[in-house]
C-alpha positions as CSV (number, residue, x, y, z in Angstrom):
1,X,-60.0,-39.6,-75.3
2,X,-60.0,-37.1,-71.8
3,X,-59.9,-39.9,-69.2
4,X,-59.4,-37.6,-66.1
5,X,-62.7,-38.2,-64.3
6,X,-61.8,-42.0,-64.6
7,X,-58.1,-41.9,-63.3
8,X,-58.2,-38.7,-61.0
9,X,-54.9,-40.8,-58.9
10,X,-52.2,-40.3,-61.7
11,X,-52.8,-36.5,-61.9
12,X,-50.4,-37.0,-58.9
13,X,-47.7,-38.9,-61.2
14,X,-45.1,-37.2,-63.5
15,X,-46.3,-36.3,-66.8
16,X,-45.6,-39.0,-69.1
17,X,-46.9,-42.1,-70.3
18,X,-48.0,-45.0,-68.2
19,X,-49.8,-48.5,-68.6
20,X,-53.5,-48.6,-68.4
21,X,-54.4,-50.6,-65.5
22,X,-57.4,-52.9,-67.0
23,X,-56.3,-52.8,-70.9
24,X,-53.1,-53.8,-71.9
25,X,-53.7,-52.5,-75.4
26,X,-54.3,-49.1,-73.9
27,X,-52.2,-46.5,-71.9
28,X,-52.7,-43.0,-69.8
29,X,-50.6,-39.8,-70.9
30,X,-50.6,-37.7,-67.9
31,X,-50.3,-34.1,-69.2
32,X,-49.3,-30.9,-67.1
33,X,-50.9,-32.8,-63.8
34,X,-54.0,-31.5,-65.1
35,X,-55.1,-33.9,-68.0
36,X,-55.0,-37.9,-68.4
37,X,-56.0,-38.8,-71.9
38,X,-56.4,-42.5,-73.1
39,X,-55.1,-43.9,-76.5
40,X,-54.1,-47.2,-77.8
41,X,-50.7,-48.4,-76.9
42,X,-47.9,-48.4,-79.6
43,X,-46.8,-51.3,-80.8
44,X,-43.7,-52.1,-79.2
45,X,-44.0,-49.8,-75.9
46,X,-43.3,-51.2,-72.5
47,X,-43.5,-50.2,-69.2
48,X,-41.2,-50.4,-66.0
49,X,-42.4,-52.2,-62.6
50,X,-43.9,-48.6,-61.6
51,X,-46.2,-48.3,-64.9
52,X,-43.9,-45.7,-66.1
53,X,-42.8,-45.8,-70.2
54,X,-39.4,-47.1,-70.1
């Protein structure tokens, strides 16, 4: 799902993959600085101390 309008502040963080701030089943893919899209979090996947994929 296009989540942009509802996380406008990581358009200003590398594209990648970071944790969702309110649902920990859930995380943001920042795409081109232009685009953050929210899907369900992959089994598995975890996060550094700055919400980055690590």
């Amino acid at each position: 799902m296009l989540a942009t309008e509802h996380y406008p502040e990581f358009l200003e963080r590398p594209d990648g993959n970071y944790r969702h701030p309110t649902n920990p089943a859930k995380m943001l893919s920042v795409v081109a600085h232009e685009h953050v899209y929210e899907q369900d979090r992959p089994e598995g996947m975890q996060f550094g101390d700055d919400g980055g994929e690590i």
